[in-house]
C-alpha positions in Angstrom: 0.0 0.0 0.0 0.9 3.0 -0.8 0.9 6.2 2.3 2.4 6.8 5.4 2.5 3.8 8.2 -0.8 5.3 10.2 -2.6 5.8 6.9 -1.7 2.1 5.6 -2.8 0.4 9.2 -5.9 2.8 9.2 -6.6 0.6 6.0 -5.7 -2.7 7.3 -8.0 -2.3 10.4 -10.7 -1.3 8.4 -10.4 -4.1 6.1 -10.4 -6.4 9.0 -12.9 -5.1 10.3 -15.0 -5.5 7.5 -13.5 -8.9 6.4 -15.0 -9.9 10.6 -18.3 -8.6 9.3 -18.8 -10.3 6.1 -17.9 -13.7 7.7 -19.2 -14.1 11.0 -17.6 -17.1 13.2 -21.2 -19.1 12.5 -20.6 -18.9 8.7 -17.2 -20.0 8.8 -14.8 -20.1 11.8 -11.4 -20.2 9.8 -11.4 -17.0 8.2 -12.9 -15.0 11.3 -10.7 -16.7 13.5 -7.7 -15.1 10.8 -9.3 -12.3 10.6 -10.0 -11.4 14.0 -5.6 -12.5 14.6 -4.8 -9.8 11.9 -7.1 -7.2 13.5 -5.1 -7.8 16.6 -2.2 -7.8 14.8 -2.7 -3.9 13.5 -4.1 -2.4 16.9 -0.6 -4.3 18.4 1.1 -1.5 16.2 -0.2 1.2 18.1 1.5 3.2 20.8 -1.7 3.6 23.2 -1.6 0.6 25.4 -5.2 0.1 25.5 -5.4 -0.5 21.9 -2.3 -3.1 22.3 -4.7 -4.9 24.9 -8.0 -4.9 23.0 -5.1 -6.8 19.9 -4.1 -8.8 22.6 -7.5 -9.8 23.6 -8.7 -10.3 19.8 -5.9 -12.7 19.3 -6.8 -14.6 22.3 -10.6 -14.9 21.4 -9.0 -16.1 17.7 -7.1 -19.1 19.9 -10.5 -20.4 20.7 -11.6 -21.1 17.9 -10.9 -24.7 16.7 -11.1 -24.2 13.1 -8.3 -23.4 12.2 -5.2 -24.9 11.4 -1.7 -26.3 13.8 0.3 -23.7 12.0 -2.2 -20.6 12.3 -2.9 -21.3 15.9 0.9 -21.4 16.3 1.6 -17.9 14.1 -0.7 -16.7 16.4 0.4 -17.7 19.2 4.0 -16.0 18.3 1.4 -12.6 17.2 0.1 -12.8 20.7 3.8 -12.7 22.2 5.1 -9.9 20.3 1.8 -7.8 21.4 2.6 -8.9 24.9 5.7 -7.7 24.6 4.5 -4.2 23.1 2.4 -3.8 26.6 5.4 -4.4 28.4 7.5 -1.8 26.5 4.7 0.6 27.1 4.4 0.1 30.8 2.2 -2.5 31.6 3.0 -5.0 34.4 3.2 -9.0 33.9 3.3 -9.2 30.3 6.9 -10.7 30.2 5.5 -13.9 31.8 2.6 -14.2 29.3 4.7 -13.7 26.3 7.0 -16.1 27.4 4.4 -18.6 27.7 2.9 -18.0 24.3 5.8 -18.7 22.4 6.7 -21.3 24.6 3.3 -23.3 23.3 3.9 -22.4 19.8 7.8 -24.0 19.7 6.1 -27.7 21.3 3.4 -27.7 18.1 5.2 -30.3 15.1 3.3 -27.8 12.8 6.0 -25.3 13.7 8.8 -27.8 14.1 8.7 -28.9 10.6 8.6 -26.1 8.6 11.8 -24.6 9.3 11.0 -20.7 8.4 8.0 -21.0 11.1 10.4 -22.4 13.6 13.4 -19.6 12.9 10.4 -17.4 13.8 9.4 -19.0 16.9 13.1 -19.0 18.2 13.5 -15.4 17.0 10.1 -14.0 19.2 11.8 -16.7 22.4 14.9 -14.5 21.8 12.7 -11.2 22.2 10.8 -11.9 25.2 13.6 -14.0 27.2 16.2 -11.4 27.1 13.2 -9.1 28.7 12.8 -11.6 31.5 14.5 -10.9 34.8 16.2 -14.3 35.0 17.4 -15.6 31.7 16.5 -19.4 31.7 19.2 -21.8 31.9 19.3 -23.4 28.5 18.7 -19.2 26.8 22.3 -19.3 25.5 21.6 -22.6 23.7 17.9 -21.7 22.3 19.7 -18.3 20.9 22.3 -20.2 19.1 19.6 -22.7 17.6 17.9 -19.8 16.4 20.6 -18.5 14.0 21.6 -21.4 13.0 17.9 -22.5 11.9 17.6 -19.4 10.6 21.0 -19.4 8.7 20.1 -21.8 6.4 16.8 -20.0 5.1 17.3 -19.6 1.5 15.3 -16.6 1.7 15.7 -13.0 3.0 18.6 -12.4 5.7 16.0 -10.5 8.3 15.5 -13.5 10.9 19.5 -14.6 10.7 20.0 -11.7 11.6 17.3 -10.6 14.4 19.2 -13.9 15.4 22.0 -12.4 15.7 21.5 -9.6 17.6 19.5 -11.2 20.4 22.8 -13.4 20.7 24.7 -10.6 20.8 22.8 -8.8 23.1 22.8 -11.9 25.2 26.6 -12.4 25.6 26.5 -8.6 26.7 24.6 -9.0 29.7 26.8 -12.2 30.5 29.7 -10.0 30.0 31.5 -12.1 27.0 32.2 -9.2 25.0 34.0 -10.5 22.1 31.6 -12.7 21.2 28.9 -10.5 21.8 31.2 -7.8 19.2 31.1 -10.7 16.3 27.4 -11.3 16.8 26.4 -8.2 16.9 28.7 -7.5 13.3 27.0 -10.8 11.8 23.8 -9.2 12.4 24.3 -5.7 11.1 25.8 -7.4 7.6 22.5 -10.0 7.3 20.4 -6.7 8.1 22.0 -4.4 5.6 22.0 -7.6 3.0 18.3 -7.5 3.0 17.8 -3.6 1.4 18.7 -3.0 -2.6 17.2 -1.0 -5.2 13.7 -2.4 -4.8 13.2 -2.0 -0.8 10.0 0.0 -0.6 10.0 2.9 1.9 8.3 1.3 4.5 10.4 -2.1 4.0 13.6 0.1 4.4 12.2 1.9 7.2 11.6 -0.9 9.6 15.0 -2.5 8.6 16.4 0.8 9.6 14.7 0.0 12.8 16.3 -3.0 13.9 20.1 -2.1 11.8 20.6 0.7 14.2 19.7 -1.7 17.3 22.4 -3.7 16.5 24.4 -0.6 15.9 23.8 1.0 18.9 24.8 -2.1 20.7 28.0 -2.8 18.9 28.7 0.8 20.3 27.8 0.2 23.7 30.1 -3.1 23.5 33.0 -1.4 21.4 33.1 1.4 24.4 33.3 -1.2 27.2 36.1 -2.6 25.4 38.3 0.8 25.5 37.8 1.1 21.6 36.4 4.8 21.5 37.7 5.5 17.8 36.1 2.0 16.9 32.6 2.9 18.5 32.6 6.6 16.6 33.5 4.9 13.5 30.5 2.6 14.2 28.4 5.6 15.0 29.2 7.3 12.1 28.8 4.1 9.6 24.8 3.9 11.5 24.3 7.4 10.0 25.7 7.4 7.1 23.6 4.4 5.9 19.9 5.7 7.7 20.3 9.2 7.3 22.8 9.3 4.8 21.1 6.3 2.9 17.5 8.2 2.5 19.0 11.7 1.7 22.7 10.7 0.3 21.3 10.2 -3.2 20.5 14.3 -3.2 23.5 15.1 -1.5 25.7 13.6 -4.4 23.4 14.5 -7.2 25.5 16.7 -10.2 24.3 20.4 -10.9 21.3 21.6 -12.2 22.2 22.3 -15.5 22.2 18.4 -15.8 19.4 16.8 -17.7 17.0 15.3 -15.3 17.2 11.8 -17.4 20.6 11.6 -16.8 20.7 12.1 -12.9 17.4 9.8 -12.5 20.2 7.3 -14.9 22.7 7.9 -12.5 20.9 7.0 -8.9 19.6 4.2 -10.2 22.7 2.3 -11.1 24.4 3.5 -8.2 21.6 1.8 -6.4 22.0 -1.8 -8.3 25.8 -1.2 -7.9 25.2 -1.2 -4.1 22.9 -3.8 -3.9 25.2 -6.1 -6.0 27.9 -5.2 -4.0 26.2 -5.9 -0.9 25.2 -9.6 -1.9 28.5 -10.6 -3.7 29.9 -10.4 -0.2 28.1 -13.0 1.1 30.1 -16.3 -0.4 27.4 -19.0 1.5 23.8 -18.5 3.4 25.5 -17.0 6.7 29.0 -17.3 5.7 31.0 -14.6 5.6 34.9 -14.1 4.9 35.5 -12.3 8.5 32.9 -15.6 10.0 34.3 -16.8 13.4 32.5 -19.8 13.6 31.2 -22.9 10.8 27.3 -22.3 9.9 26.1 -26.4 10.4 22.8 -27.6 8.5 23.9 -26.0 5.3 22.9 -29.0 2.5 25.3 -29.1 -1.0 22.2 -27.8 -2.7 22.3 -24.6 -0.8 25.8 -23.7 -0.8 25.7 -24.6 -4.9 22.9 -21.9 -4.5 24.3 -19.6 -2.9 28.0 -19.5 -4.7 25.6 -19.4 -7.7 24.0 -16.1 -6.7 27.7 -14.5 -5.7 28.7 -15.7 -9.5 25.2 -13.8 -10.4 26.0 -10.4 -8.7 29.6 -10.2 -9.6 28.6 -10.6 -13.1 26.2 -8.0 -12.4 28.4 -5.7 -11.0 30.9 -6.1 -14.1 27.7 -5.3 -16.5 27.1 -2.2 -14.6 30.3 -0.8 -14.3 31.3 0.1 -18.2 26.9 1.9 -17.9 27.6 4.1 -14.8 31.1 5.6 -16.3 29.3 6.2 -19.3 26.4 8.1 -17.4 29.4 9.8 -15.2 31.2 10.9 -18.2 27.4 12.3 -19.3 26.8 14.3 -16.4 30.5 15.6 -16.4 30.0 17.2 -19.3 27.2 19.4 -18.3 28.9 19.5 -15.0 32.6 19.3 -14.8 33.5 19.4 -11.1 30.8 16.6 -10.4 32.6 13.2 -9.2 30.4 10.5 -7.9 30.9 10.3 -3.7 31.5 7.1 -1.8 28.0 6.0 -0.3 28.8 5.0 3.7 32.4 5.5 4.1 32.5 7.0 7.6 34.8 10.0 8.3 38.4 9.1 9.8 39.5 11.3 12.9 41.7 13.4 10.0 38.7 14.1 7.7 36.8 15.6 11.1 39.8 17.8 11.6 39.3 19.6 7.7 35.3 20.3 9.4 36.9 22.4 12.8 38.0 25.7 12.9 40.5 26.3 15.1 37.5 27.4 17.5 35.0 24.6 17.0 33.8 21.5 18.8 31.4 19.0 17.3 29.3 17.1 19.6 27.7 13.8 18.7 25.3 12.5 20.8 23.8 8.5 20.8 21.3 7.0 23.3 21.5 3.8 24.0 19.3 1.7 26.0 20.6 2.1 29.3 22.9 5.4 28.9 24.3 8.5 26.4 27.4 8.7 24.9 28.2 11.9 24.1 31.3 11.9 21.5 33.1 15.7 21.8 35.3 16.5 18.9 37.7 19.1 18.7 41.0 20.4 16.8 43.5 18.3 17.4 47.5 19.3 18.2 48.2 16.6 14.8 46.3 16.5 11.7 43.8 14.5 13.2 40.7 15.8 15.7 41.1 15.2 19.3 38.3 12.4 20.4 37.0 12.5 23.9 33.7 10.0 24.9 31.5 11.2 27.7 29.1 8.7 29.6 25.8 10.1 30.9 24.5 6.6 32.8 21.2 8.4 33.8 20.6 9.6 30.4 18.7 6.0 29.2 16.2 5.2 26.9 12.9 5.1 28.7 13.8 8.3 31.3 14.9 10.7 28.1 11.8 9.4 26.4 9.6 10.7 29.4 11.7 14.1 29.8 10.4 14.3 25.5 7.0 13.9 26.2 5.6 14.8 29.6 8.5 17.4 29.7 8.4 19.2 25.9 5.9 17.4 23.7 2.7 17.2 25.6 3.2 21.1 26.8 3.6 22.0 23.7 0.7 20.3 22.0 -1.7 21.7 25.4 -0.9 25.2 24.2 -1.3 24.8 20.4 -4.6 23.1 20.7 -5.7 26.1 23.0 -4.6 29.0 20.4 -6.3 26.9 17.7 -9.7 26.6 19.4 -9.5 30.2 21.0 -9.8 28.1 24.7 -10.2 30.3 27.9 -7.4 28.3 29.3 -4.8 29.8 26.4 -3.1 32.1 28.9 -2.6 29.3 31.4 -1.3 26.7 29.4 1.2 29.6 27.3 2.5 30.0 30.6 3.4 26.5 31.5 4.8 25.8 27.9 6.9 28.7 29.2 7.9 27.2 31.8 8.6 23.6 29.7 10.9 26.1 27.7 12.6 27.6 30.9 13.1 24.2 32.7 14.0 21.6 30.0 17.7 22.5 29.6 18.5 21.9 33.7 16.3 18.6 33.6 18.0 17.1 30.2 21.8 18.5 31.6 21.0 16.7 35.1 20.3 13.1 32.7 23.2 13.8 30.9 25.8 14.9 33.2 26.4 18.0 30.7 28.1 20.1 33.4 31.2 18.0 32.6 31.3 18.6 29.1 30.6 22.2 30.1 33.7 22.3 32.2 35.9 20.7 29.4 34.4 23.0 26.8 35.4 25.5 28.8 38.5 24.8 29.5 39.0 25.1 25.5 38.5 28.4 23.4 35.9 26.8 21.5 33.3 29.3 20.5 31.4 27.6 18.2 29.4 24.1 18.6 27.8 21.6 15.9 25.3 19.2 17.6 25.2 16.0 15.7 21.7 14.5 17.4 20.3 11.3 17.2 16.9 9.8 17.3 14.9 11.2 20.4 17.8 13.7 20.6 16.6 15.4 17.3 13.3 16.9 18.8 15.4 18.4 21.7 16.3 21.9 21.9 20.1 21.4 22.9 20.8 24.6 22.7 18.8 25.5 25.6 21.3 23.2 28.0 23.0 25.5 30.3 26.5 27.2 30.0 29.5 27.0 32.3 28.4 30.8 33.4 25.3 30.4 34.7 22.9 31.4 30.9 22.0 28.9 28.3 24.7 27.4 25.6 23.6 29.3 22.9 24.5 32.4 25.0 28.0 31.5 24.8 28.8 29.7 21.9 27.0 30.0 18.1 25.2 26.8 18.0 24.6 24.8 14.8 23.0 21.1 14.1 23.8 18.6 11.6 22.1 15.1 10.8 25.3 13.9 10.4 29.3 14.0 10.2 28.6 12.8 6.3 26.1 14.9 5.4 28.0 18.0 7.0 30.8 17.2 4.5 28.5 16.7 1.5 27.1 20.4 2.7 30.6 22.2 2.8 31.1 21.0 -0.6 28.0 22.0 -2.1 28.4 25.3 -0.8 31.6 25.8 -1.7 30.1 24.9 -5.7 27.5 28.2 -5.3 24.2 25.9 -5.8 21.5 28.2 -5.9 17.9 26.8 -7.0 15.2 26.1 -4.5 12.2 24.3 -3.8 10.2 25.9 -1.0 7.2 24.2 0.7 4.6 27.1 2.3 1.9 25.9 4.9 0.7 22.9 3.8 -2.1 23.2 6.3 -2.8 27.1 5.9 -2.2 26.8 10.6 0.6 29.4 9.9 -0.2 32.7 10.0 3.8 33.9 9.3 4.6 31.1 7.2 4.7 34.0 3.7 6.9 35.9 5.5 9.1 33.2 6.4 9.4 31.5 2.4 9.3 35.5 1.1 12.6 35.9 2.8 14.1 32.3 2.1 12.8 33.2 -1.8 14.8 36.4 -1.8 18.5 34.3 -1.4 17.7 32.2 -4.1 18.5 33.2 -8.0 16.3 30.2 -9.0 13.2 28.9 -6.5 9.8 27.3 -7.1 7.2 27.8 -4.3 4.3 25.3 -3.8 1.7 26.8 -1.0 -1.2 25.1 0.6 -3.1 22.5 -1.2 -0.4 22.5 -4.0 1.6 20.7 -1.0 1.1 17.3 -1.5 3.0 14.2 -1.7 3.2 13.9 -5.9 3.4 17.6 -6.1 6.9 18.1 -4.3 8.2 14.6 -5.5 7.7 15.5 -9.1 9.3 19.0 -8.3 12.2 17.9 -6.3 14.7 16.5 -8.9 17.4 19.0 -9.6 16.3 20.8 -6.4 20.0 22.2 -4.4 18.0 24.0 -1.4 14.8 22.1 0.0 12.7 24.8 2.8 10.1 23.7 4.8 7.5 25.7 6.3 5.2 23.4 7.7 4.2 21.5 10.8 5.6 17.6 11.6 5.2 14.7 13.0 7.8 12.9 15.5 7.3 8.9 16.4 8.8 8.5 20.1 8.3 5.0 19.2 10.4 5.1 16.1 11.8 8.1 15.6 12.7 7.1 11.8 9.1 7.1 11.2 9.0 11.0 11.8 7.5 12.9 8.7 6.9 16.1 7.5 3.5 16.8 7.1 2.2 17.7 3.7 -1.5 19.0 2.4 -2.8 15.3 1.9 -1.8 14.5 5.8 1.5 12.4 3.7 
């Protein structure tokens, strides 16, 4: 379906819904007893726990029902665990237990024994709810290793060898065996990224973006606790570089736009096979890789034949595409000389960083992980390389900055806008406590993140000048507002900047530096903003070359079909932040896209 991920699961619920009315359990039990599973399935996605009960309660009333068969009872038995385990992530007490029990049942039934992919997913949902139980059970570490190797030998997609993975990883982390926790959680990031070429859809690519940067954020966390600090900034850096840089990167490279548009549309598109390709001629066996630290059993002649007959397949395609992208390169360069086509996700060395600082700027790169921030602090170095320093903000975890974001900056904020839309008697009240959100959120966020250290070492610097490199819930955060090491807020005394990325900061020095000029410019999609004219009216005036789309001409085709050749893309719009998942975030365009 095409649409964002509420519209499509607005869709799917109603279709449910309907499908539960047309075929009542008296007509035929099978397909209600599906449908009423998948119904639970889609209120399971949301983020109000309620909802995530009433799926849980649907799926359970589905269980009853007799006719159906040993394999659907047991895929829904596995549904009912992953929604137990969405109530426990959103607060609710004793749902651990119940998931655990769920997919307990569904791993005795032969139906899910015998088919291989239905038993890699039963042992991938055991490795989710187990390493959310209090006490691992004493046969975990052995259940976890079944599950990659079942799933290894999938001659399919890579996504459950490698969820595989990173519950084994994350398992020899809490046990403390870090190196083998380093090589699972590698294994995992390589079978994730495997699984995205040239025809991921959007929402596809989104939710492996999920679960890649899980495994990234781990490695991190592990790379750290083994004194590696260049080795876990070069694994931050590679996570950006393929989410952020992956979705945006194509724009950032693009050539001029005196360049036919045929020609750049030629050019991304092999780029994208040439990744792809590149990607699965890595992979010389199903699970085997050349840096593998231990064999992959179960794997048949058949699918190792297979699978060295799919590398021979990709390296031929990658020697097919090579002689068509120089030919499109040379194309473009003769429009636009000073183009050269930009390595994709290699992450910037310590001595590339140094070429970003002025002698009197810091860069601070900030990653939450799930139970503490790493804040990375760059600044010049005395070599040619930037000086590295890791801070460690233990309070800073997931679930406490994720309450600070809501109760402490979203919900004001959304209390006060609601009021000044509807013209509410309570406007002055709540404008004063979204006042006071503003005034109190930098102490509150620089107590969870010890920031009066960094402060201290900033200051001890002549630094005048800070990029903030965010990440995830850390991109809907004002950190400017965090205090100073005098007593006002940081932006009092240093300029303060933000960047999605070290990458992406680089592409945008160079583009500057090559005068691009020509802008697309997105005005009040929902007509809510009375200054919004004003705002593109100015923007409009820097730009030799701009087109300006307003109001209902806002919507999703509209500013795709105007967007390539576009250098400068301005917003001026309201959008839409998923605590959840913050890669689910969107702009919000006239048709609510």
């Amino acid at each position: 379906m095409a649409g964002s991920r509420s519209q499509n699961l607005t869709i799917a619920e109603g279709c449910f819904r309907q499908a539960i009315e047309i075929c009542p359990a008296e007509v035929d039990a099978y397909p209600y007893a599906q449908a009423l599973a998948n119904l639970g399935a889609v209120l399971g996605e949301s983020d109000e726990l309620a909802t995530v009960l009433r799926g849980i309660e649907l799926i359970e009333e589905s269980l009853t029902l007799t006719d159906q068969s040993a394999a659907d009872f047991g895929l829904n038995l596995l549904e009912e665990a992953k929604l137990h385990i969405c109530a426990h992530e959103l607060g609710a007490d004793g749902h651990v237990t119940a998931a655990l029990a769920a997919v307990e049942s569904a791993m005795q039934l032969p139906a899910i024994q015998q088919v291989p992919s239905y038993l890699a997913a039963a042992l991938v949902c055991y490795g989710s709810v187990v390493l959310r139980s209090p006490v691992l059970p004493a046969d975990a570490e052995d259940m976890l290793r079944r599950a990659v190797e079942v799933a290894d030998v999938l001659p399919v997609r890579r996504e459950s060898a490698a969820t595989a993975r990173l519950y084994l990883g994350r398992f020899y982390m809490a046990r403390g065996d870090l190196a083998a926790a380093r090589s699972n959680l590698s294994g995992a990031i390589q079978d994730f990224e495997a699984d995205v070429g040239p025809e991921t859809g959007v929402e596809e690519r989104t939710a492996v973006e999920r679960r890649v940067s899980e495994a990234y954020t781990a490695l991190i966390d592990v790379l750290v606790a083994l004194g590696e600090p260049k080795a876990a900034f070069d694994c931050l850096e590679r996570s950006k570089a393929r989410t952020l840089g992956d979705m945006i990167a194509a724009r950032e490279i693009l050539p001029g736009s005196g360049v036919p548009a045929t020609l750049v549309e030629d050019y991304i598109q092999l780029r994208e096979r040439q990744r792809y390709a590149e990607k699965r001629a890595q992979m010389m066996r199903f699970g085997s890789r050349p840096d593998a630290q231990e064999s992959r059993p179960g794997q048949s002649d058949y699918v190792i034949r297979m699978a060295d007959v799919e590398v021979a397949m990709h390296q031929q395609m990658l020697a097919d595409l090579e002689p068509r992208l120089a030919a499109v390169v040379q194309a473009i360069q003769a429009h636009d000389p000073a183009f050269t086509p930009a390595p994709r996700h290699a992450p910037l060395a310590l001595a590339d960083i140094q070429h970003l600082l002025a002698p009197d700027r810091a860069i601070v790169e900030l990653l939450l992980a799930e139970h503490r921030t790493y804040l990375f602090v760059l600044t010049p170095g005395s070599e040619d390389e930037a000086t590295l320093t890791v801070f460690e903000a233990p309070r800073a975890n997931r679930a406490d900055v994720r309450a600070l974001v809501q109760s402490g900056w979203l919900e004001p904020y959304q209390r006060y806008r609601s009021a000044a839309l509807s013209g509410s008697p309570q406007l002055k009240k709540l404008r004063a406590e979204w006042q006071s959100a503003i005034a109190s959120l930098g102490p509150r966020l620089a107590e969870l993140l010890d920031f009066a250290e960094v402060s201290r070492f900033l200051a001890r610097t002549q630094i005048k000048d800070i990029i903030f490199v965010p990440y995830q819930l850390f991109h809907i955060l004002p950190l400017h507002l965090l205090p100073g090491d005098r007593g006002g807020y940081l932006c009092d005394e240093y300029a303060i900047s933000y960047a999605p990325s070290l990458e992406i900061l680089k592409a945008c020095h160079h583009r500057a530096h090559r005068g691009r000029s020509s802008g697309l410019l997105v005005e009040n999609p929902d007509g809510s903003l009375d200054y919004s004219a004003l705002e593109v009216g100015l923007v409009r005036s820097f730009l030799q070359r701009s087109q300006r789309l307003a109001g209902d001409d806002c919507r999703w085709e509209d500013v795709q079909r105007a967007l390539p050749g576009t250098e400068i893309f301005h917003y001026s719009g309201h959008a839409y932040f998923d605590l959840r998942s913050p890669l689910n975030s969107a702009l919000m365009l006239a048709d609510r896209r």
